[in-house]
LUMLUM-279016 format. One line per 4 residues: number of its first residue (from 1); their letters; for each residue x, y, z of C-alpha. Coordinates in steps of 0.2 Angstrom, whole numbers. Layout:
<koldrens>
NUM) A) X,Y,Z | ...
</koldrens>
This chain:
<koldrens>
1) XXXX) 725,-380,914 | 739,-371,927 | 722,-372,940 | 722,-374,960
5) XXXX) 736,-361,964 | 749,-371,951 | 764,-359,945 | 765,-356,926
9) XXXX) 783,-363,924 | 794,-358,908 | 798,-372,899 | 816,-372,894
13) XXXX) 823,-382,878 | 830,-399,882 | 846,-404,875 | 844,-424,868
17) XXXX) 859,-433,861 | 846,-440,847 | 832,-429,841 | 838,-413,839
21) XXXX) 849,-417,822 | 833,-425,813 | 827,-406,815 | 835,-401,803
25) XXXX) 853,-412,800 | 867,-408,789 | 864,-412,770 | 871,-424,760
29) XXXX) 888,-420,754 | 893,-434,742 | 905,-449,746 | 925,-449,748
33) XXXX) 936,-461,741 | 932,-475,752 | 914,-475,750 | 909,-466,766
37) XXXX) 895,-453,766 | 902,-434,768 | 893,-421,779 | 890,-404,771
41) XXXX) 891,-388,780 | 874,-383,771 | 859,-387,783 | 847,-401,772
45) XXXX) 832,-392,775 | 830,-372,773 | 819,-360,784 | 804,-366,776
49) XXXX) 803,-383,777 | 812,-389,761 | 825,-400,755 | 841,-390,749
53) XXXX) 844,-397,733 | 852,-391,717 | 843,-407,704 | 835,-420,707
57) XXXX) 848,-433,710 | 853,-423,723 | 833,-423,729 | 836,-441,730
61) XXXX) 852,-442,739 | 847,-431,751 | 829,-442,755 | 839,-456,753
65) XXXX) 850,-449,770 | 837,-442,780 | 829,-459,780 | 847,-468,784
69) XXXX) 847,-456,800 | 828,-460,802 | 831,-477,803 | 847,-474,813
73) XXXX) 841,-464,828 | 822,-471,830 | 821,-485,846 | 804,-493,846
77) XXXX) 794,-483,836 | 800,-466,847 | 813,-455,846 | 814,-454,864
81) XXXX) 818,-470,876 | 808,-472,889 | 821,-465,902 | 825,-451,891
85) XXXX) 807,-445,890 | 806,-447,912 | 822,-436,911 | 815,-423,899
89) XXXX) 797,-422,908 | 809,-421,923 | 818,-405,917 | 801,-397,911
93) XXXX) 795,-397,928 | 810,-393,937 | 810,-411,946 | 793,-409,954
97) XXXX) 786,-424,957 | 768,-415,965 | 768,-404,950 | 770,-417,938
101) XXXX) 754,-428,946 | 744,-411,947 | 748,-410,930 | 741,-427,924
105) XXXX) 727,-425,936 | 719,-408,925 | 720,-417,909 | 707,-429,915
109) XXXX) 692,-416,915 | 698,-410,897 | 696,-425,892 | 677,-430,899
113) XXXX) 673,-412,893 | 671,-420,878 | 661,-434,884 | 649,-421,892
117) XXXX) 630,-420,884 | 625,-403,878 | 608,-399,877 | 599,-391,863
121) XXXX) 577,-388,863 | 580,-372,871 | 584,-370,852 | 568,-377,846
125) XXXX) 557,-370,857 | 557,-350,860 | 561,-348,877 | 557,-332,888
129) XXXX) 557,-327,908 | 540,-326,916 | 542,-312,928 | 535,-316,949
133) XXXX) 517,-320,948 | 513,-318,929 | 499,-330,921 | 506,-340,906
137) XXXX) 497,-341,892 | 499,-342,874 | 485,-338,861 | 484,-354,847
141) XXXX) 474,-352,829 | 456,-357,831 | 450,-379,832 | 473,-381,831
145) XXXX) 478,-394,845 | 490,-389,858 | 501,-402,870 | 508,-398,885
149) XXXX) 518,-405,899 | 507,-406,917 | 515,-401,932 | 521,-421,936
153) XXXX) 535,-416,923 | 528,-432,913 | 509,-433,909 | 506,-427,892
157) XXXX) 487,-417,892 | 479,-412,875 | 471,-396,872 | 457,-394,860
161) XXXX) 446,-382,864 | 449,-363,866 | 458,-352,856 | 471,-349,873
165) XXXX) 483,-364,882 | 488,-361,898 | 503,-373,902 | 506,-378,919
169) XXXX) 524,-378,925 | 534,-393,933 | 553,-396,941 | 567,-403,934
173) XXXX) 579,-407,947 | 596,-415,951 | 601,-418,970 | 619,-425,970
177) XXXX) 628,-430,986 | 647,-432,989 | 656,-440,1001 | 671,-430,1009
181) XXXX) 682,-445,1008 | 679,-444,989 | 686,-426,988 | 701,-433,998
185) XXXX) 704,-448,986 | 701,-440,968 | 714,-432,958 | 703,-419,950
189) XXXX) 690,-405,959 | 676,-421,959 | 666,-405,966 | 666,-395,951
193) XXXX) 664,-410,941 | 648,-414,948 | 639,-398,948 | 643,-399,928
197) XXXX) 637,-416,926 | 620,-413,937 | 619,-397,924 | 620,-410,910
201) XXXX) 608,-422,917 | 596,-408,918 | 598,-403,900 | 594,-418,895
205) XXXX) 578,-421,905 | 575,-405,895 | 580,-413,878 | 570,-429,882
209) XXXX) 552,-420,888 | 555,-408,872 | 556,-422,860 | 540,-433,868
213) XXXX) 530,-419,865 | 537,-416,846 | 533,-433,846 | 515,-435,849
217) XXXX) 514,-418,843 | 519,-425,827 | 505,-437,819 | 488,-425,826
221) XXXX) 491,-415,810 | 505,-425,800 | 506,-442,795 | 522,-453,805
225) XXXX) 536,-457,788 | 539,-474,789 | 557,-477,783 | 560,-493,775
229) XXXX) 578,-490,768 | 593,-478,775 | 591,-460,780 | 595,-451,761
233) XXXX) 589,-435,753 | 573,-441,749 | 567,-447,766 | 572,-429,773
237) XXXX) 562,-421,757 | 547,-430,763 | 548,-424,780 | 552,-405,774
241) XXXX) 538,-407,764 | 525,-417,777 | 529,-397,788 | 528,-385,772
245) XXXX) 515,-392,763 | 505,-380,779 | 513,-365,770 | 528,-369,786
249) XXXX) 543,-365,784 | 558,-382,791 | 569,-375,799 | 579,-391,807
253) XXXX) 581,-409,806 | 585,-418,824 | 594,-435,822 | 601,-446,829
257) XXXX) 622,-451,825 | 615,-466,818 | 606,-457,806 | 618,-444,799
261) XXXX) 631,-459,797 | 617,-466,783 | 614,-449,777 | 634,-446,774
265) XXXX) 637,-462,766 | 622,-461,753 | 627,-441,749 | 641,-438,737
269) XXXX) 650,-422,735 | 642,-418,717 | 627,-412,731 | 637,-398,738
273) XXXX) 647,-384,731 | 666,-387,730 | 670,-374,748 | 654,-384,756
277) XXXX) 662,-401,750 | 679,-398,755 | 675,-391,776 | 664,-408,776
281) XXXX) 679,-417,771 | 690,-410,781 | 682,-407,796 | 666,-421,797
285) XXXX) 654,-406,802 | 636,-407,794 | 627,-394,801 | 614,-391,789
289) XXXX) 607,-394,771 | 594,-384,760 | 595,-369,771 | 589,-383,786
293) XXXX) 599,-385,803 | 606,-402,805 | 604,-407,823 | 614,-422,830
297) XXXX) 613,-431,847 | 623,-447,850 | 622,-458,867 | 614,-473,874
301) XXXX) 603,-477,886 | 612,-491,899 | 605,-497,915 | 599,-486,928
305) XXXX) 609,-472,916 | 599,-460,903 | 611,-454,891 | 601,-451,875
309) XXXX) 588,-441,869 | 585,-443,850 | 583,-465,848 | 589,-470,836
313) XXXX) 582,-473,820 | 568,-458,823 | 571,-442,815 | 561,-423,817
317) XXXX) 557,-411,806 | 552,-395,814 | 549,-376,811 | 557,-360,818
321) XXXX) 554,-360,837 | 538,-345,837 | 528,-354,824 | 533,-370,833
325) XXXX) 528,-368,854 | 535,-360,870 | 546,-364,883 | 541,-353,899
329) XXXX) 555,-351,912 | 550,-345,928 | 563,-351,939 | 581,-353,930
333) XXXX) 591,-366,935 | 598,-363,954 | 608,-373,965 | 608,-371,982
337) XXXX) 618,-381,997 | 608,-399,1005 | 625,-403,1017 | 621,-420,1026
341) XXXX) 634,-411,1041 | 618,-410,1054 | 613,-428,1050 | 630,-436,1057
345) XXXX) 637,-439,1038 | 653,-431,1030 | 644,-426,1014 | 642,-412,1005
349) XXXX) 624,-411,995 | 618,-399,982 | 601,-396,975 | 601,-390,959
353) XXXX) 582,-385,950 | 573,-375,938 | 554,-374,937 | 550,-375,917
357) XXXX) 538,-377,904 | 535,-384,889 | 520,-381,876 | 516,-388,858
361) XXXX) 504,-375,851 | 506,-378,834 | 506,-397,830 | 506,-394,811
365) XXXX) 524,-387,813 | 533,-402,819 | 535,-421,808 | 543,-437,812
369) XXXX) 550,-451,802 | 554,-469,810 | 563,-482,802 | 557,-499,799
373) XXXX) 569,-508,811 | 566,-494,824 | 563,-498,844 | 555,-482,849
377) XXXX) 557,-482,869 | 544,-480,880 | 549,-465,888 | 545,-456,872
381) XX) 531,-463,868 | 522,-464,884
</koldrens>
């Protein structure tokens, strides 16, 4: 966070004429003659966390004055007015005004880090380097289908005959352009931002060739499940068994967010064992059920903006990544500089690129399941 040559400060305590006595205030010492409270010289709470109290009623009293001194010192739902907090963000920074901003500013990437997509069929497929000039090809069990991805990066070709594929390889690519007077006005390294967002872009042109080729992939050997009703235990039972019944082993489930909302809502914790139950409950992760991977991929497609790569309402069963098909990398992703400078324009460019590819060689391993009210887009079914 204490980035662009910023000086970690030590943040001293600020004194308030408020806050500091609903830390840990005096306790309750009964009332005096004229009804008034008295202030004990014990403290009301001890060193870990609990009220000082010799019975019950004392309990009570104490509560009782802790929420009189609640009620006493909180202004508009805050402890703090709004020129006690400027004064106390003042003091935390010394009275820098620049460091203060600079400080604001970094919280905005932390906060669109979470916003980022994070790309995942490198985890279907099994991926490997192809060293400089070395052929790819995969052997494939004799009269199985093989799909793969032509060098256009979007033409789908069977294979039938032969028991080898030779996949050709195509370029994913991302060419951003900033203009300098961008840099200048943004509050945040729009730089570094958007050499992380082209990455992301890239990952999920990834996601989104994997998936059409899982999809077509999908019904040569296995029948499409046609869900009439929301995504439960049995619709994900026939898709395990739609793979296995090939003596295959599943070994994830890709969904979308859509999906695992129906599946959390229909599952009730008599399914799980009490540790699995509880880290669900507490922390909303499913990550996977009967020994499968749960897979979950959230976004939506807006104009001239791809931001998804599982639809919704479609959902994948697939096998471990070697019985499945192969991802050849010959060129990892690089980025290299495309400054418009020699053109006359104040922009920096980069081009960022890998050279990939992506092969189905065992279309038995791979099944899918759409729901009945289901739009599947064109781009995976083309």
């Amino acid at each position: 966070m204490w980035a662009n040559n910023m000086e970690k400060k030590e943040i001293k305590k600020v004194a308030s004429t408020q806050d500091e006595r609903l830390l840990n205030p005096k306790a309750f010492g009964g009332t005096d003659s004229k009804g008034r409270q008295v202030q004990s010289s014990q403290d009301m709470f001890d060193s870990k966390g609990q009220i000082n109290a010799y019975d019950h009623e004392d309990v009570i009293n104490q509560q009782q004055k802790f929420a009189g001194l609640m009620s006493q010192y909180k202004k508009t739902g805050s402890f703090y007015s709004l020129a006690e907090k400027q004064r106390i963000m003042e003091a935390a920074f010394g009275g820098n005004q620049e460091e203060r901003m600079r400080f604001g500013a970094e919280m905005i990437p932390l906060i669109l880090d979470r916003l980022d997509y994070e790309g995942f069929i490198r985890q279907v497929f099994k991926t490997h380097e192809v060293a400089q000039g070395q052929i790819i090809s995969y052997e494939k069990d004799i009269n199985v289908t093989a799909l793969v991805i032509q060098e256009d990066g979007q033409t789908i070709e069977t294979v039938v005959k032969g028991n080898r594929v030779f996949p050709p390889e195509f370029w994913v690519t991302a060419f951003p352009k900033i203009n300098m007077g961008e840099i200048a006005k943004r509050q945040y390294d729009v730089v570094d931002r958007t050499h992380d967002k082209a990455t992301f872009q890239i990952m999920l042109q990834e996601d989104r060739n994997g998936l059409r080729q899982l999809y077509q992939a999908s019904t040569i050997e296995n029948s499409q499940i046609n869900i009439t009703s929301s995504l439960n235990k049995s619709v994900l039972e026939t898709l395990q068994l739609e793979v296995e019944r090939h003596r295959l082993i599943v070994d994830k489930f890709i969904m979308n967010r859509a999906e695992l909302g129906d599946f959390k809502k229909n599952i009730n914790s008599m399914d799980y064992d009490p540790i699995t139950s509880r880290d669900i409950l507490l922390t909303g992760v499913f990550a996977n059920i009967w020994g499968v991977n749960v897979f979950v991929s959230a976004g939506v497609d807006e104009a001239g903006l791809q931001n998804v790569s599982v639809p919704q309402g479609v959902i994948f069963a697939c096998t471990e990544g070697r019985y499945l098909g192969a991802m050849p990398i010959r060129i990892s992703l690089t980025m290299l500089p495309a400054d418009q400078f020699m053109f006359g324009k104040f922009s920096y460019g980069y081009l960022f690129g890998e050279m990939i590819g992506q092969a189905v060689l065992n279309p038995r391993s791979c099944a899918v399941g759409i729901k009945s009210t289901a739009v599947v887009p064109s781009w995976l079914s083309a």
